[in-house]
N, C-alpha and C positions, 0 to 999 in steps of 0.2 A: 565605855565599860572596862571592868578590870580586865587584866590579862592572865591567862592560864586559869579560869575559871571554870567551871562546869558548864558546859554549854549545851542546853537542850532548845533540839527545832521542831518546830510545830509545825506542821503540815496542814495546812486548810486552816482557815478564820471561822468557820462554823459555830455552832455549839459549843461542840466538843474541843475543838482547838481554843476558844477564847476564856474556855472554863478550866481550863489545866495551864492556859498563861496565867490568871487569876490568883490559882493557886499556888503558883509561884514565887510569886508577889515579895513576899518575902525572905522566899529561900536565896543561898549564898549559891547565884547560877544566872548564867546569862542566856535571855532565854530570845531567841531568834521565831519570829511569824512569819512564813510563806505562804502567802495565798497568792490566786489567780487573777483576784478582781480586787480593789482598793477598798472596797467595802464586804460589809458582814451584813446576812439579809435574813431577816428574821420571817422564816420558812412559816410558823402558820398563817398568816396575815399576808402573802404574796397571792393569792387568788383574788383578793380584793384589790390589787389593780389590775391583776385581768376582768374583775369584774367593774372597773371604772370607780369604784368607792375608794381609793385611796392612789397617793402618788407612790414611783418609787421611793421619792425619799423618805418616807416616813415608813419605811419597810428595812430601809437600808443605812447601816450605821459605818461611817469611812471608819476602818480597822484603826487607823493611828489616832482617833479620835477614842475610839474606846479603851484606847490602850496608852493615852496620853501622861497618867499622871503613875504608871507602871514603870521607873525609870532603871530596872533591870529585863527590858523587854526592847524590843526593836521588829519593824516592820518590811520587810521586803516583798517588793508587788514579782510573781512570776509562776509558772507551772511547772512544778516538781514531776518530773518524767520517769527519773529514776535514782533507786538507791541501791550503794553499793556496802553491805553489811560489812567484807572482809574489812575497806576502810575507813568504814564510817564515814559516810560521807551522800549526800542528796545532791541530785542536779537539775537544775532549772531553768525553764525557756521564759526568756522576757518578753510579752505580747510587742510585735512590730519586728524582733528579732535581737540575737543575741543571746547571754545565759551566761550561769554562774554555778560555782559547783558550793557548798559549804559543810565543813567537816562535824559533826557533831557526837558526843559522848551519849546525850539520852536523844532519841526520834518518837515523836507522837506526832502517829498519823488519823488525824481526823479530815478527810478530805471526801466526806461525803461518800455519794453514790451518783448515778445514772437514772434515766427511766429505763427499765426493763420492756422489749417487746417480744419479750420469748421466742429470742432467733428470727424475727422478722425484723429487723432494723430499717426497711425500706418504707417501715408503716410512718417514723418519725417526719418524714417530709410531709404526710399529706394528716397527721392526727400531731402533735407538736404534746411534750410532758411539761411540766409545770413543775421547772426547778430551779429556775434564776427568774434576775429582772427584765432579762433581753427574753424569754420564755414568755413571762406575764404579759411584755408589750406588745409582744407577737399573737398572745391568745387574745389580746383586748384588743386589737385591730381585726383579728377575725371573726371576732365576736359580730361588735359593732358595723362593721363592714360589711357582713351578711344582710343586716336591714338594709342598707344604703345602695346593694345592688340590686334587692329585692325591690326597693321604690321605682328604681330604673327601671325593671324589666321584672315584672313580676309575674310572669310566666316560667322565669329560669329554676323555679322549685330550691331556692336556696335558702330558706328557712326552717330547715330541718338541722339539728344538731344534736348532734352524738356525743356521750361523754362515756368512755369504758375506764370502767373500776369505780365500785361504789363503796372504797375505803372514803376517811374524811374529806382530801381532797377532792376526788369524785360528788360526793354528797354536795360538798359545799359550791363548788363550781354549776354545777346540775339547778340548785336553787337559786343561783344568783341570776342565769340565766332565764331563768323563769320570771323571775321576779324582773329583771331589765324587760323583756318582752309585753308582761302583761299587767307592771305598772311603769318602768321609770322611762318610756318610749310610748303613754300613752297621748294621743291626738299630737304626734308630733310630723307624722305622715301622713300624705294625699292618698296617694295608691295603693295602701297597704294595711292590714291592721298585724302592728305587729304582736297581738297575742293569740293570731293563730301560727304563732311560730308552734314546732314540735319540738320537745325538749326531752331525748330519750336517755336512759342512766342503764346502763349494761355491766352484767357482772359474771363471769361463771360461778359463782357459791351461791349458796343458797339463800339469801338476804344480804339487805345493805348493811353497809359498816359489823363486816363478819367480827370482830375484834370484839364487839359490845355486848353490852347482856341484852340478850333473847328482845326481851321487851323493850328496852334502847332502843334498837333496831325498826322496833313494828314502830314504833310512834316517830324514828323519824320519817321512815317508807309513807306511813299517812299522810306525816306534814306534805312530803315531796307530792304525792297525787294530789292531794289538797291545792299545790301552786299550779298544777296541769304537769306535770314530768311523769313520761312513760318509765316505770321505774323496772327494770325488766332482769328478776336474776334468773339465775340458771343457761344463762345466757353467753354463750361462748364466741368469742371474733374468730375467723377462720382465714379473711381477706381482707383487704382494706385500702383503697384506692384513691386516687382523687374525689369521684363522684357518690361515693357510698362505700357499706359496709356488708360483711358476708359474715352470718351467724350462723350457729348451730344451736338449735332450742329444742326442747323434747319435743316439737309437733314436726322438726325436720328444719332444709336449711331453707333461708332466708335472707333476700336482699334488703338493706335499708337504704335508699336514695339521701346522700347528706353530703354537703359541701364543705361544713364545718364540721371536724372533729375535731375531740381534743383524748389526749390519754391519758389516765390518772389510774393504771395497772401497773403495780409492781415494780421492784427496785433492784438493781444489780452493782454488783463490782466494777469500780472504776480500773482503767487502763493500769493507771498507778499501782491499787491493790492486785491488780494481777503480776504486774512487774515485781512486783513484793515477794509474793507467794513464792515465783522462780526463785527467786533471787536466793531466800532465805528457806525456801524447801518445806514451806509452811504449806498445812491444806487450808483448802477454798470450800464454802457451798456450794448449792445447785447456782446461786446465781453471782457467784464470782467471788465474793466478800470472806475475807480473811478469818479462818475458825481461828480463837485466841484462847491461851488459857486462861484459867480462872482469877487471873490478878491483868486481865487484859492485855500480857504480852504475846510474842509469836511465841511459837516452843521454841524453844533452843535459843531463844535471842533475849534476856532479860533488859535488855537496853532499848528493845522496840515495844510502844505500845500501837494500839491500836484501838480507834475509837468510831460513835457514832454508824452510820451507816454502811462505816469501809467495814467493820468486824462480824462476827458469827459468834453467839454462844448460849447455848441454851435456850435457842427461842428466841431470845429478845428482843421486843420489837424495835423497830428503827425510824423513831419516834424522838424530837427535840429532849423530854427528861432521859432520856438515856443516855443520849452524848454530854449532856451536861453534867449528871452524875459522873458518867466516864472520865469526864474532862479532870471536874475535884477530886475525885480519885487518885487519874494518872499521877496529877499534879502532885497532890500527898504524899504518893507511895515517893514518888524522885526525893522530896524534901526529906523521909523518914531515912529512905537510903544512906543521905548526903550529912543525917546526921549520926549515924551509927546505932539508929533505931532497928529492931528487931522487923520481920517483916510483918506486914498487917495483915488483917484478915481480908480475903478472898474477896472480888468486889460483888456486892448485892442490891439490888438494882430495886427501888420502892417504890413502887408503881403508885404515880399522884395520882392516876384515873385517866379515863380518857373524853375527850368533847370534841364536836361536831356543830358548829352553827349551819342550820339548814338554810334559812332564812332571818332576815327582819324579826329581832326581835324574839327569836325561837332559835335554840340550841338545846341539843341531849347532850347530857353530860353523865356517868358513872363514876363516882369517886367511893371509895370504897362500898359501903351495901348501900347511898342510895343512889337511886337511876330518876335523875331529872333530866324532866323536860318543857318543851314553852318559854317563856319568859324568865322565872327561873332558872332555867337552865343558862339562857342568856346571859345571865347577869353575872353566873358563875365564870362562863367561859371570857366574857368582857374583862371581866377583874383579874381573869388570870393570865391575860395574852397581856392586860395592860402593866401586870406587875414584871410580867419578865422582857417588858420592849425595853432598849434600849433610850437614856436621854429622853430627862422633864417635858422635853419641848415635842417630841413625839409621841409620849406618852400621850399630852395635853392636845395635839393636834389628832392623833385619831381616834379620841375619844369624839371630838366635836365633831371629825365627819362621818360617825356612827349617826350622829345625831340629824345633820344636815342632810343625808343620805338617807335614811330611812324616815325620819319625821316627815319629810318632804317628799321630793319623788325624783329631785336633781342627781344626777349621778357626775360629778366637775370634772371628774379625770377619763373621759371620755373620747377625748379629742386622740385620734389617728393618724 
């Protein structure tokens, strides 16, 4: 790369981090990616290998691969711990040990989020969130694991599972497990049937996928009792242990006996984004994440952006089109700066709609005024995970094990 050029670093491979290298594509700027993990993992289709329907790799695209033919862009694998504004400058822990410091003129921090356990963090050992590939493998062995101890000893009552937050992850994880239970595991057991597994979906709001319109909601709540899932809002966790769960419901509390849970409630500010906030004397929300101005930097820092799930502003959900808009954005505004363009307008976020596959074959979708559901709905949601995966080849491969997986009854990525 040339020397004394504009160097802007990208924090996180995400969404929002790979969409604001994109954008820079062209600009006269050398633009540095620090992520954690060698790869980039395309966040709505990762429940589908906790639910044994697809591999990690076709979830996961190695960062230097998507950024291969970008030849003012570079890749470094580590974990960005801290940044120092006065000097411009981010520092990084290399997985195994070691680190690097690197100076930078523009910082775009898109480095995700956390799962949020609203101040219980001890709930994460024994209910596991669902935000990487080591998450997925760890949900898909507990998944599956549960039949498998249940054959042994089918006295041990460990066919009950728990999923809290009936956002889309919620929704979709709830269904798949229903659907392994009481088709893709059937007559496959001696001792057991496994569709008298319990499959309960807990939320405190008042309905599933609170985000959706009114009616969205009720038709996918139907699909889900339709598969057998206890679909149960109004419903608050109060404890949560190894063996079960402690709720609070309007008839009063209540224990649930489950060996498997998993968490799909709420998102918070990562380590980084709080180290940020100090740093730079920005405020934070209720749940950790960076409030940004309206052109997505911190106040007082036009040189930091801030993207995807690390930021706050106005609501906005924290949702893959948003860090991806964020990303073309950040990316824009650097290049308009860099050419003595005037500033641009304010960033406004287009909401493509939102989708939910509950099951096989059936997904609710809202995109602007209509609210599909069933099959339809499916085929919207299909075509639009498949237009933004990452590489032909995994495009083409999980398309086919939509087909192979639900035509049939095989679930391949199942092994533990």
């Amino acid at each position: 790369m040339p020397e004394n050029r504009h160097r802007v670093v990208v924090v996180g491979a995400g969404f929002g981090g790979l969409y604001a290298a994109r954008a820079l594509r062209k600009a006269p700027v050398d633009v540095v990616v620090i992520n954690g993990t060698d790869h980039h993992v395309f966040e709505p289709l990762i429940y589908q290998v906790a639910a044994g329907v697809l591999s990690p790799g076709e979830v996961a695209t190695p960062v230097r691969w998507a950024l291969r033919r970008q030849r003012n862009a570079e890749v470094r694998l580590g974990t960005v711990t801290d940044v120092d504004p006065a000097a411009r400058t981010v520092t990084a822990e290399i997985p195994g040990g070691g680190g690097y410091t690197v100076a930078y003129d523009t910082l775009i921090v898109a480095a995700g989020a956390t799962g949020s356990y609203f101040g219980n963090d001890g709930y994460a050992a024994h209910a596991p969130g669902l935000k990487s590939i080591r998450d997925a493998l760890d949900i898909r062995a507990r998944i599956f694991g549960a039949f498998e101890r249940a054959e042994v000893d089918p006295t041990a009552g460990g066919l009950t599972f728990v999923v809290v937050g009936a956002g889309p992850t919620g929704v979709e994880l709830a269904g798949q497990i229903a659907e392994i239970s009481r088709r893709a595991l059937r007559g496959q057991f001696r001792h057991i049937d496994p569709a008298s597994a319990r499959v309960i979906l807990l939320d405190a709001a008042d309905r599933v996928l609170p985000a959706f319109h009114p009616a969205t909601s009720a038709r996918a709540a139907r699909r889900l009792r339709k598969l057998g899932v206890e679909v149960r809002p109004d419903t608050r966790v109060v404890d949560l242990d190894a063996t079960g769960v402690k709720v609070d419901t309007a008839g009063g509390a209540e224990r649930i006996d489950a060996l498997t849970k998993i968490w799909a409630a709420g998102v918070a500010g990562t380590s980084l984004a709080r180290r940020l906030a100090e740093s730079t004397g920005a405020p934070v929300d209720r749940a950790g994440r960076v409030l940004v101005d309206p052109d997505l930097t911190v106040p007082g820092h036009p040189e930091i952006f801030v993207l995807g799930e690390a930021m706050s502003r106005d609501g906005l959900p924290g949702v893959a089109q948003v860090a991806m808009q964020g990303g073309t954005y950040a990316g824009r505004t650097v290049a308009r700066r860099l050419a003595g363009k005037p500033q641009g307008k304010p960033f406004r976020y287009f909401d493509k709609g939102n989708m939910a596959a509950v099951s096989r074959y059936y997904a609710v979708a809202d995109i602007g005024p209509l609210h599909l559901g069933g099959f339809a709905g499916w085929v919207a949601w299909l075509g639009v995970h498949l237009f933004y995966l990452y590489g032909l080849r995994n495009k083409a491969t999980v398309a086919f094990r939509q087909l192979v997986s639900f035509v049939g009854r095989a679930r391949s990525e199942r092994a533990t």
